[in-house]
C-alpha positions as CSV (number, residue, x, y, z in Angstrom):
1,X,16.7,10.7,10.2
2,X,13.8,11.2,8.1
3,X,10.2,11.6,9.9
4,X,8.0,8.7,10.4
5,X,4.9,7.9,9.0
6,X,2.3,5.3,9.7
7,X,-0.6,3.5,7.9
8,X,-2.8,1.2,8.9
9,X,-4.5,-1.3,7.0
10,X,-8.1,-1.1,7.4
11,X,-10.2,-4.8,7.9
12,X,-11.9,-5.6,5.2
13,X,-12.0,-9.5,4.5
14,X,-14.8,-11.2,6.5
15,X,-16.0,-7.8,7.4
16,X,-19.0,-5.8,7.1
17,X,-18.9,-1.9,6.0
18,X,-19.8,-1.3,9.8
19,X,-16.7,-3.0,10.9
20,X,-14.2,-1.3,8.2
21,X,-16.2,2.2,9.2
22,X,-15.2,2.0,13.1
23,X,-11.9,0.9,12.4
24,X,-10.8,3.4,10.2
25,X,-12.6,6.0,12.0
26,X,-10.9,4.8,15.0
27,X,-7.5,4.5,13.5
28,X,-7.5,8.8,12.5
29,X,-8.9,9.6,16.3
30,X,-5.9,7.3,17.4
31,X,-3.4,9.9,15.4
32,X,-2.2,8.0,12.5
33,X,-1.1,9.1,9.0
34,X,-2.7,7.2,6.9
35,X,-5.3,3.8,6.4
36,X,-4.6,1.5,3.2
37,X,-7.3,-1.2,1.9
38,X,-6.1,-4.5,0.1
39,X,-7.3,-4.4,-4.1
40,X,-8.4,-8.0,-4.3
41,X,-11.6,-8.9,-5.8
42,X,-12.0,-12.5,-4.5
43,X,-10.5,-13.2,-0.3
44,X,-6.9,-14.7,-0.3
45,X,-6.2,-18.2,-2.4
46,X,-10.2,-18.6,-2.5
47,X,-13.6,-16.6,-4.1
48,X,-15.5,-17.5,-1.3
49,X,-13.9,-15.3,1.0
50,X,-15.8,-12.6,1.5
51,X,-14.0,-9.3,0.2
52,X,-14.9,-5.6,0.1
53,X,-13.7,-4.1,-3.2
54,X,-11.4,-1.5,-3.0
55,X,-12.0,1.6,-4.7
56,X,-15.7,1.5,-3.4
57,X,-14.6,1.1,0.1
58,X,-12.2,4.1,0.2
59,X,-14.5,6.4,-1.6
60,X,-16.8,5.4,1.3
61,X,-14.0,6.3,3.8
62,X,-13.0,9.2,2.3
63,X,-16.6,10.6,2.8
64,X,-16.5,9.5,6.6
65,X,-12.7,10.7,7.5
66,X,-11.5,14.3,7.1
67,X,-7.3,14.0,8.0
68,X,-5.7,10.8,7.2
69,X,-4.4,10.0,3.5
70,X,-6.2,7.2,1.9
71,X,-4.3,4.6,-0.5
72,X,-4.8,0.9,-1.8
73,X,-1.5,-1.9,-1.5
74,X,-2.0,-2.0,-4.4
75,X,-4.3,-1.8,-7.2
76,X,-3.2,-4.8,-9.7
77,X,-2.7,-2.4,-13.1
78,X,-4.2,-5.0,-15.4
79,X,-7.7,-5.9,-13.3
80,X,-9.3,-3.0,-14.3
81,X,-9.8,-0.9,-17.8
82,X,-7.1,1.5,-17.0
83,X,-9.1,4.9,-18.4
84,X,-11.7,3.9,-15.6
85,X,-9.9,3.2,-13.1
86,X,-7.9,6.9,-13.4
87,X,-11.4,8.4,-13.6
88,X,-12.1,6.5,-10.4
89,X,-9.0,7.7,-8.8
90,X,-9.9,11.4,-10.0
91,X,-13.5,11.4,-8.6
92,X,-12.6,9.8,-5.2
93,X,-9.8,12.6,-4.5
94,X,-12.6,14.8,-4.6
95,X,-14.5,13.1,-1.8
96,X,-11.4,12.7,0.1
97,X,-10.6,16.3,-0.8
98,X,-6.9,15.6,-1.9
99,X,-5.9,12.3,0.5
100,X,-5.5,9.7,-2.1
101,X,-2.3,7.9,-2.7
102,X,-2.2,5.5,-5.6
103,X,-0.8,2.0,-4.8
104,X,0.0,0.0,-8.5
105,X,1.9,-3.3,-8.9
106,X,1.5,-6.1,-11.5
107,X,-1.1,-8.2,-9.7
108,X,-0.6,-12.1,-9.2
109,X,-4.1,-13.6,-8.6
110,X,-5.2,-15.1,-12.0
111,X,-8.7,-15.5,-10.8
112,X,-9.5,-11.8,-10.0
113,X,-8.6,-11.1,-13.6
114,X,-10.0,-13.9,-15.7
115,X,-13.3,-14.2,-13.4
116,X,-14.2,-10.8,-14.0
117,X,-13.3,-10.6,-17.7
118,X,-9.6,-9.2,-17.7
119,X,-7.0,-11.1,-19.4
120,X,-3.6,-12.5,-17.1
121,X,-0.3,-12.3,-18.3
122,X,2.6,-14.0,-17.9
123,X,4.9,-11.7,-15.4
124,X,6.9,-10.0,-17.9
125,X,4.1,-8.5,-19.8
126,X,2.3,-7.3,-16.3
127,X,5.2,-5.8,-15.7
128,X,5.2,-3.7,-19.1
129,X,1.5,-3.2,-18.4
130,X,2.1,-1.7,-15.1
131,X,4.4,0.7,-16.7
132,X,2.3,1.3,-19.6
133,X,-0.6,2.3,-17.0
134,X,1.2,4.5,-14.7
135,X,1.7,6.6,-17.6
136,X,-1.6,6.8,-18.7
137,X,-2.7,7.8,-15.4
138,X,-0.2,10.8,-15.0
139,X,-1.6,11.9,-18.1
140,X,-5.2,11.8,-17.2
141,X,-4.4,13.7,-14.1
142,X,-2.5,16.6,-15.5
143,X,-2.6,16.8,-19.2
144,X,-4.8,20.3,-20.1
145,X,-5.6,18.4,-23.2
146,X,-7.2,15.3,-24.5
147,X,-4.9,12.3,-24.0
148,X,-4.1,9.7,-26.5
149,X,-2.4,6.8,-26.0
150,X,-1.8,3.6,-28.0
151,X,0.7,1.1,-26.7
152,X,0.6,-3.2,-26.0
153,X,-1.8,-2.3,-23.1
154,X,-3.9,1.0,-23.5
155,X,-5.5,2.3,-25.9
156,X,-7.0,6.0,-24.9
157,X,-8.3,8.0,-28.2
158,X,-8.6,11.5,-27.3
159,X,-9.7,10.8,-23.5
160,X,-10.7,13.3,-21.2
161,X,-10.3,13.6,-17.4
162,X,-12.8,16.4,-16.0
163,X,-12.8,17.3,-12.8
164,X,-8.9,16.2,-12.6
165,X,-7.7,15.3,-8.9
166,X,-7.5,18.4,-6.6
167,X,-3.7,17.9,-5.7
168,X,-0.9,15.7,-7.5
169,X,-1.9,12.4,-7.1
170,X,1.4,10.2,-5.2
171,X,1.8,7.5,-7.1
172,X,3.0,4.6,-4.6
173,X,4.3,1.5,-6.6
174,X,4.9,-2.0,-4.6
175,X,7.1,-4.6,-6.0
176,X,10.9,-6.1,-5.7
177,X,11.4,-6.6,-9.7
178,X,14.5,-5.7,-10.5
179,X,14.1,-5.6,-14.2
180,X,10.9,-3.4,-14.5
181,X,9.2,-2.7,-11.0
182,X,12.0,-1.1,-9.6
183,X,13.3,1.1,-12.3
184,X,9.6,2.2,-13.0
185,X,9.4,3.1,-9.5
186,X,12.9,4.6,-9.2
187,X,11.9,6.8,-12.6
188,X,7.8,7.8,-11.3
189,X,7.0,6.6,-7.9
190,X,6.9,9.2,-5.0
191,X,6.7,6.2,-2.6
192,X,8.0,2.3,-3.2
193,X,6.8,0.1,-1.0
194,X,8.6,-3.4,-0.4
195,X,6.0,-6.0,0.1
196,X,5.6,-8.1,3.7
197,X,7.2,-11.2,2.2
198,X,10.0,-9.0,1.1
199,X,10.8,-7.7,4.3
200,X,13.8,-9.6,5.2
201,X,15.4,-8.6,1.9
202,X,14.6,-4.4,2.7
203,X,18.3,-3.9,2.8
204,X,18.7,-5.5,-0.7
205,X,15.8,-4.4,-2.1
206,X,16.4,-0.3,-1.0
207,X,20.0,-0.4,-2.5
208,X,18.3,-1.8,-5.7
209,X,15.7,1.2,-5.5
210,X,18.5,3.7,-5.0
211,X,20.7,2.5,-8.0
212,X,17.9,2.6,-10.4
213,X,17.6,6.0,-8.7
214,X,20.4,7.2,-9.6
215,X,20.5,5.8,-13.4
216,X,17.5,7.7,-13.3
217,X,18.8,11.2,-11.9
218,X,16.7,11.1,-8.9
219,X,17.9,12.3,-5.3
220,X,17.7,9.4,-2.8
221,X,14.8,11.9,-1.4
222,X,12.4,12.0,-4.1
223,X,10.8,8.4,-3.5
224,X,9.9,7.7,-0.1
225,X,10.0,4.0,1.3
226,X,7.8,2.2,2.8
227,X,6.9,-1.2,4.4
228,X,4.2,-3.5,4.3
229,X,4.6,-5.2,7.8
230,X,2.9,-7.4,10.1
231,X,2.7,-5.6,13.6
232,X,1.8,-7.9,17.0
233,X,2.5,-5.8,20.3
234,X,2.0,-7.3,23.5
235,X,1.9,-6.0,27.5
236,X,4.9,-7.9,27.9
237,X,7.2,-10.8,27.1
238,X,5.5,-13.3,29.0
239,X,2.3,-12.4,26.3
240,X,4.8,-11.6,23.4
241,X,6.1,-15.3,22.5
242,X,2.8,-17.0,22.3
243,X,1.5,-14.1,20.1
244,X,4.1,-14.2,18.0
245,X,4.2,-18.3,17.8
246,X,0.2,-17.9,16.6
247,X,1.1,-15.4,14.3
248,X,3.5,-17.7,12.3
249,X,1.2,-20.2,12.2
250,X,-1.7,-17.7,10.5
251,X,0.5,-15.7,8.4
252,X,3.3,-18.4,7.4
253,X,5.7,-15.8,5.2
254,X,2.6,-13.9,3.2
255,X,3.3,-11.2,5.8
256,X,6.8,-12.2,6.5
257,X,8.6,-13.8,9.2
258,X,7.4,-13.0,12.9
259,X,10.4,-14.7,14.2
260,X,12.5,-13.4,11.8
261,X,15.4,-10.5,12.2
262,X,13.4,-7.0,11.0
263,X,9.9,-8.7,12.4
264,X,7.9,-6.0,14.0
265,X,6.7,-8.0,17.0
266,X,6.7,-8.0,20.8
267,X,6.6,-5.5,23.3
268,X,6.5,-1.5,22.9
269,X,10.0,-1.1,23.4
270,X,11.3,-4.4,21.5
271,X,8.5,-2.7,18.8
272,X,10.5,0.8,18.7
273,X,14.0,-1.1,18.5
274,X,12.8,-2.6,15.2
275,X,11.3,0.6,13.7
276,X,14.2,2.0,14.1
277,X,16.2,-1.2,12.0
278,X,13.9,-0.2,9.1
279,X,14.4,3.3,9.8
280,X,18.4,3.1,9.6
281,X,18.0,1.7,5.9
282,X,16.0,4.3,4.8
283,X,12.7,3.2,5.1
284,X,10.3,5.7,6.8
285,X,6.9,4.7,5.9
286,X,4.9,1.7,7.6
287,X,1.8,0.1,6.5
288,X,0.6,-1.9,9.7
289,X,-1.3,-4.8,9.6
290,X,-2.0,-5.4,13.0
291,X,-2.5,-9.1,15.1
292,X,-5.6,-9.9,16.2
293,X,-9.5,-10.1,15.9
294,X,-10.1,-6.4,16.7
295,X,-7.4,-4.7,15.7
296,X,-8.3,-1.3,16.8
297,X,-7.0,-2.8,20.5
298,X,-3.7,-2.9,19.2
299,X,-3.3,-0.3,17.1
300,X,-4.3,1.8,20.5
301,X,-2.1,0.4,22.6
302,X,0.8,1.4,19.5
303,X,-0.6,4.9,19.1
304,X,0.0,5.4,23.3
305,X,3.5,3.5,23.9
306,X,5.1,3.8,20.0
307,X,4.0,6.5,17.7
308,X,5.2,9.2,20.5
309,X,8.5,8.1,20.4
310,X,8.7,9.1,16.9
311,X,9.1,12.5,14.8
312,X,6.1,12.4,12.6
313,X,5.7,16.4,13.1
């Protein structure tokens, strides 16, 4: 069975810098692998949610941690002119001395593209433009000469990335598409990550990966897979149902099911059980979002009962 490896998402909507600063802070001293931010520009379904922007937040963690990798889930492809946002990727992998990982998908808020000047397309042409972007961006990162690139999407003229990234960026891309997304990530992903409302359909969605995988000529090994997953632990059962009732209620099925059959929910050991479901189809990497206010008391009471059960060495 393939080691383990777990994220955490750090809070960042309704939160001040202070608050995403001791949580991710805390979340390395805990022992985990790696903290991911959300790439939204406005809060979930409205603009006055307050909402740290991405790139700026992990370039500000990068400078405060020194061990965990550092990734977004994920950067919408088309929200951003794609030459800046690879030399934006470039320069924070310096401050994070090599710890980025690059989450991409197609994006799906129209708002957080058309309020800040971006076009949105219909899903199809995302799609292509996610593609189009991840290779620009490979480009930018290792080509010794000037890149250019014209296509439906970019258009790079002789573009120059200088200092390039200090190690091979991983390029993580998130998405269930079987048409695009999943053969783009089967053919240039090093990790796919099946989103939280796609969790009940990992088993489907990883056999998907792997055929495209194969068309492709890839090993099964090459692209790591991961979860996005909502994480409530408890003391015990008597505090695991109400938890997991309140949950549902917050969540609905934007971070999947709590009640449902791979939910990550309950008490250490019921916890471990359902690691180990995701773990027998292949999927090795978690993202946690953990339940509840301050989620730096969960994610201790994970790193003391759960992550030692697991290889992560």
């Amino acid at each position: 069975m393939a080691k383990a490896h777990f994220g955490v998402m750090v809070p960042q909507i309704k939160r001040t810098w202070e608050q995403s600063e001791a949580a991710a802070t805390t979340f390395e001293e805990l022992g985990y692998d790696s903290i991911w931010v959300n790439d939204h520009l406005y809060g979930p379904g409205s603009p006055q949610i307050p909402m740290l922007e991405a790139w700026t937040l992990i370039a500000a963690l990068a400078a405060k941690t020194g061990r965990v990798e550092i990734g977004t889930l994920v950067t919408p492809a088309g929200m951003r002119n794609p030459q800046h946002l690879g030399k934006t990727i470039a320069t924070v992998d310096h401050i994070a001395g090599g710890r980025v990982i690059a989450g991409l998908g197609s994006g799906w808020m129209p708002a957080e593209y058309e309020d800040f000047g971006m076009p949105f397309p219909e899903p199809p042409a995302r799609a292509r433009q996610l593609k189009e972007t991840v290779s620009l961006l490979k480009q930018m990162w290792t080509s010794d000469e000037p890149v250019t690139m014209h296509g439906e999407f970019v258009n790079a003229t002789n573009l120059v990335t200088l200092p390039q990234p200090p190690r091979e960026v991983p390029i993580l891309i998130g998405g269930t598409g079987k048409q695009v997304t999943l053969p783009l990530a089967a053919r240039e992903a090093s990790i796919w990550n099946n989103p939280a409302g796609s969790q009940g359909r990992l088993e489907e969605n990883v056999g998907a990966l792997r055929a495209a995988m194969e068309k492709a000529g890839r090993d099964a090994s090459e692209v790591t897979i991961s979860q996005q997953c909502l994480v409530a632990i408890a003391p015990n059962e008597a505090e695991a149902e109400p938890m997991i009732q309140t949950a549902t209620k917050i969540f609905g099925g934007h971070m999947g099911d709590p009640t449902g059959p791979m939910a990550i929910v309950g008490t250490a050991d019921r916890i471990v059980e359902q690691i180990g479901k995701h773990m027998d189809l292949g999927c090795s990497m978690f993202m946690i979002e953990f339940f509840g206010t301050d989620t730096r008391l969960p994610a201790q009471m994970f790193a003391e009962q759960v992550l030692p059960q697991f290889d992560r060495s």
